[in-house]
N, C-alpha and C positions, 0 to 999 in steps of 0.2 A: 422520724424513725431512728431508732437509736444505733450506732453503727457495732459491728461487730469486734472483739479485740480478742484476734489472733493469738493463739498458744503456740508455744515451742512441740506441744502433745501433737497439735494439726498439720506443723513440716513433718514430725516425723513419722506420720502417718503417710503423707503425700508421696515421702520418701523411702517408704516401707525401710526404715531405720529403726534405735531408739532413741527414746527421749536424752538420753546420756549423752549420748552420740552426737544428735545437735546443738544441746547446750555448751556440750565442748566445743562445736567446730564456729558456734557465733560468738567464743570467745578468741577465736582464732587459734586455741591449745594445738602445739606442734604434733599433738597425739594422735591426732586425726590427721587423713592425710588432706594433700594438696586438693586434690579432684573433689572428694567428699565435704571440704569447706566451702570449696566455690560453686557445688552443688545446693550447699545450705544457704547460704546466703542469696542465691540465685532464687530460687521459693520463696524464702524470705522478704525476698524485694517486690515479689509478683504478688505476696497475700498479703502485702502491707503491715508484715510486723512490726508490732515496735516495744522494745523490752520493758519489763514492769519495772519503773523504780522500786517500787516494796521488794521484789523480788530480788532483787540486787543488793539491795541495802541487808536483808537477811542474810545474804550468802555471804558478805566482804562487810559486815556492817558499819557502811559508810554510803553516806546521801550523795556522797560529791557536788555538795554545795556548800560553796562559803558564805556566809553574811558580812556585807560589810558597813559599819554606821559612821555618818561622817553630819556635820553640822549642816550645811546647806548643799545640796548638788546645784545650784544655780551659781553658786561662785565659782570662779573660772580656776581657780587653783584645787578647786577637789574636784573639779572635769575632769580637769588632766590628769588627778589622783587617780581616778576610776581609772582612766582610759589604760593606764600603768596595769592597773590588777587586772582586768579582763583578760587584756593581751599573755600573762603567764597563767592566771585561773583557766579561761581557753584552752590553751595548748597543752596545759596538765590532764583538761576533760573532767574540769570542775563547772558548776553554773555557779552564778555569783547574785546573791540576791542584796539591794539596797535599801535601806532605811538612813531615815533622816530626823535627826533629833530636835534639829530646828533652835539650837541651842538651848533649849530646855529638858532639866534633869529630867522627869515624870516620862517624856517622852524617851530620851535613851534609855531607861529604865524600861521600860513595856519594851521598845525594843530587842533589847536584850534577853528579854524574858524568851518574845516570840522565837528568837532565835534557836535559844534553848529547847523550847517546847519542836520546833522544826528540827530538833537535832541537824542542827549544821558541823560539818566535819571541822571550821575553825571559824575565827571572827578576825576581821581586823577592823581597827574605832580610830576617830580621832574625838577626841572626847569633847561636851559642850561646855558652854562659859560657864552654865550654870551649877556646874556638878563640881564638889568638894569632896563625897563619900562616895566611895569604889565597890562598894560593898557587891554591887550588883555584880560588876566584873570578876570579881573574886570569885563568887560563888560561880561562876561558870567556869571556869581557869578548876577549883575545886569538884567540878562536875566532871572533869578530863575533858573538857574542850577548849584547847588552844588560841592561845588569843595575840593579836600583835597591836601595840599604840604604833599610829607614826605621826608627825607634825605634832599636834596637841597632846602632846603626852601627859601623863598626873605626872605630878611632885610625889616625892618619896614614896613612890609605889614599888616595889621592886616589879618587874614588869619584862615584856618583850618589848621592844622600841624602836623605833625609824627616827629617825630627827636629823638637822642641819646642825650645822656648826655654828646657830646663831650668834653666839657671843664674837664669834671671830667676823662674822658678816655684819655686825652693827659696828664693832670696832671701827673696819674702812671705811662705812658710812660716814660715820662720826668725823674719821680724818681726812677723807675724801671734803668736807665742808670747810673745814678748819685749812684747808691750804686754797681750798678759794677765798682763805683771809674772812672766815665769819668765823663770831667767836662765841654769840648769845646762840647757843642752841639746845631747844628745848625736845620733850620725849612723848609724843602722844603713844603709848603704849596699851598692853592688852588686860584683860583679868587677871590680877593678881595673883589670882590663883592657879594660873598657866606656868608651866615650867619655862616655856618657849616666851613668855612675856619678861622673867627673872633675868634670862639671857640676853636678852635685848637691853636689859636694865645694867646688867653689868658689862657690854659690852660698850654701851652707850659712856659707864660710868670711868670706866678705863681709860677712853680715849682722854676724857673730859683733866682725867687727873695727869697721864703722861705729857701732854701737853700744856699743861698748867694752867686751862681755863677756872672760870668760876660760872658755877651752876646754884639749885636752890631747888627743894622742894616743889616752890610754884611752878619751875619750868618741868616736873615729870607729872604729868596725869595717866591714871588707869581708866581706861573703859571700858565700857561690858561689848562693846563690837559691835553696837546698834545705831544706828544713823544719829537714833535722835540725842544718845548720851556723846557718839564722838563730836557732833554740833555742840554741846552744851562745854565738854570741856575744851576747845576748840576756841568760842567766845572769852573764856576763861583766861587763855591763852591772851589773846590780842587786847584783854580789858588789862593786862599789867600794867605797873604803872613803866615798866621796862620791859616790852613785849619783846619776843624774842626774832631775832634774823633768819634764824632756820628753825626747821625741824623735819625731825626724823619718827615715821609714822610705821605702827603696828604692821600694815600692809597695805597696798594699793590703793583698798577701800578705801581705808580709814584719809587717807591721803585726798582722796576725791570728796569727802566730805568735806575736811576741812579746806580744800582750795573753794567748794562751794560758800562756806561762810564768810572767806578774802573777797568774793567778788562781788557779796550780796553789802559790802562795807567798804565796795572801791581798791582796797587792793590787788595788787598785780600779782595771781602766785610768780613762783620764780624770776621776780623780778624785783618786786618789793619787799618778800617773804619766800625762800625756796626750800625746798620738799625732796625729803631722800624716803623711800619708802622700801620695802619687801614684799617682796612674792616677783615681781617683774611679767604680769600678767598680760599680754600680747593687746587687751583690751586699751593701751595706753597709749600707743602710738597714733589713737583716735583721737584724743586732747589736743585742746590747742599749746595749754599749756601742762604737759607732763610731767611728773616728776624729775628735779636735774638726774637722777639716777635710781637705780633699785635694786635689792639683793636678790640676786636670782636664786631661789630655791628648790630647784630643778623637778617640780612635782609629781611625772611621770615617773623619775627615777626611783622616787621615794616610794609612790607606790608599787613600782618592780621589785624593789630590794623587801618592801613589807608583805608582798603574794612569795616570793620567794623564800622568806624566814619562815613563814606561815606550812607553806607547801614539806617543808624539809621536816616541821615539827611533825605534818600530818601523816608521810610517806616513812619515816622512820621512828615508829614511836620507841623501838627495842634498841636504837643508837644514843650511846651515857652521851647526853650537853649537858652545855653549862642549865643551871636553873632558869633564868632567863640570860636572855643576849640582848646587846645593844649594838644595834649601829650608827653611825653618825658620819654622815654627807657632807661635803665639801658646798659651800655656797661661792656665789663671783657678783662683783659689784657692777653690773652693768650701767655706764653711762651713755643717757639719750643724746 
C-alpha cells in the first residue's frame, strides 16, 4: 500500500491556521511567532512530514545538491577528497551526489550531462586521463552552473581550481634524494596531459639542473595511471643500459607498482632501487618496504577549500569575483 505524503494544506488544517502561515513557520521566518513555529513543527513531526524538493527547488530555485566527478572513489586520495566536501556540502545543507569517470572521457562526459540534466546547484571534477577537450565542462560553466577543478585540473583552461604546490613538492623530493648522495634519478610520471604531471616534470626538472645532475629523456616516462602501462614503462626503466638509483613516482600507486616489478626481478626496493612518491596515502605504512618518503598532499584539505570556492560561487551569485579563482596548497615531504 502506497503510503500517504503529507501537505503543508493538512497541518494547516489540523491547526486551524493558513497555509502561509505554516510554510513560514517550517521555514523558521521570525514573522511568525515563537509558540506558533513550535506548534508547527510539532504536527509536523506527528504526521510525518517531509518537504517536496520540487517544491523547494521552485520557490529558491535551487536543488541543493552538488555533483561531484572524480576518477576512481576506491583510491584513497579521493576518499579523503570526498570526506573534505561532505563535511562543508553537509553543514551548508547541500546533498552531494558521486559519479565516477573511471578515467574515461565518454564516461565524464555522460556524467556531466546527468548532472546538468539533474540541475545540480554546482559541480566539482577532477578530471580523467583520458580527456583533452573540455568542451563538456564549458558548456555547463556557460549553462550558469558553477564548477571547481581540484588536483587534476585541465591545462590552459581558464577554470576555478584547487591544486598543490606540485612543482615546489617534487622539487624536495628530488633533493631530498640527492643529499642521500643518489644522483641517477629518474621520473615515472602522469598523462601528459595533466597539468599536475607538467609540475612534477618541472619540479623534478629544477632540482636536476640546480644541482648539476645529468638526466635524459629515457629516465622521464608518462603513463596513463594504469597498472599495466605503469609496469610497462617500469620494466623500461630497469632494461637501461644505466638503469636509474631512484625514482620519483606520480603517486603512491604508481610507486607500488613499480616496487612490484623490482621484486618480481630480485631487486630490493629502497634498498637496491628507492622510491619517493606523492600523495602519502596512510595505506603505506602497511608495506614492508614503503616509499623512503612522500609528498603529502593534504587531500581533505583540498577538497574543503574546493566545497568552500564552490559554496561561495553558489550563495553569492550577485557578489563582482574574479572570473575564475585559483587556489594553491602548500604540500610537505613526509619521511617514513
Amino acid at each position: 500500500m502506497q503510503r500517504h505524503q503529507v501537505t503543508i494544506k493538512e497541518i494547516a488544517q489540523e491547526l486551524g491556521i493558513s497555509i502561509s502561515t505554516v510554510s513560514r513557520a517550517l521555514q523558521n521566518n521570525p514573522r511568525i511567532g515563537l509558540r506558533t513555529r513550535e506548534q508547527v513543527w510539532k504536527v509536523a513531526k506527528q504526521l510525518h512530514y517531509v518537504p517536496n524538493p520540487a517544491a523547494i527547488f521552485l520557490k529558491k530555485n535551487r536543488t541543493f545538491t552538488i555533483g561531484v566527478l572524480l576518477p576512481h572513489l576506491q583510491e584513497e586520495f579521493f576518499s579523503m577528497a570526498i570526506s573534505g566536501i561532505e563535511d562543508v556540502a553537509l553543514q551548508k545543507g547541500y546533498n552531494v551526489v558521486i559519479s565516477q569517470s573511471r578515467d574515461k572521457f565518454e564516461r565524464e562526459e555522460n556524467a556531466i550531462k546527468s548532472f546538468r540534466n539533474s540541475r545540480v546547484d554546482g559541480v566539482i571534477a577532477s578530471v580523467a586521463t583520458e580527456t583533452t577537450n573540455y568542451s563538456h565542462f564549458k558548456e555547463l560553466e556557460n549553462l550558469g552552473t558553477p564548477l571547481v577543478f581540484f588536483d587534476r585540473v585541465p591545462r590552459n583552461l581558464e577554470a576555478n581550481k584547487v591544486r598543490c604546490s606540485i612543482t615546489e613538492g617534487a622539487f624536495e623530493a628530488v633533493e631530498f634524494l640527492i643529499n642521500r648522495g643518489i644522483t641517477k634519478i629518474a621520473l615515472l610520471n602522469g598523462p601528459s596531459n595533466f597539468e599536475v604531471s607538467d609540475e612534477r616534470l618541472n619540479g623534478y626538472l629544477m632540482a636536476i639542473k640546480k644541482f648539476k645532475l645529468q638526466t635524459s629523456p629515457s629516465y622521464i616516462k608518462s603513463t596513463d595511471l594504469s597498472k599495466e602501462d605503469s609496469i610497462c614503462k617500469m620494466e623500461e626503466l630497469l632494461a637501461l643500459k644505466v638503469p636509474p638509483e631512484a625514482i620519483l613516482t606520480f603517486n603512491d600507486y604508481l610507486a607500488l607498482y613499480a616496487m612490484q616489478v623490482c621484486k618480481q626481478k630480485g631487486i630490493v626496493p629502497n634498498k637496491d632501487i628507492s622510491f619517493v612518491s606523492f600523495a602519502n596515502l596512510p595505506m603505506t605504512i602497511y608495506l614492508d618496504n614503503p616509499p623512503l618518503a612522500s609528498v603529502e598532499q593534504f587531500a581533505y584539505n583540498m577538497g574543503v577549500k574546493a566545497t568552500e570556492l564552490l559554496m561561495s560561487i553558489i550563495e553569492n551569485p550577485s557578489e563582482e569575483m574574479p572570473p575564475h579563482q585559483e587556489i594553491i596548497l602548500g604540500t610537505k615531504l613526509i619521511i617514513h
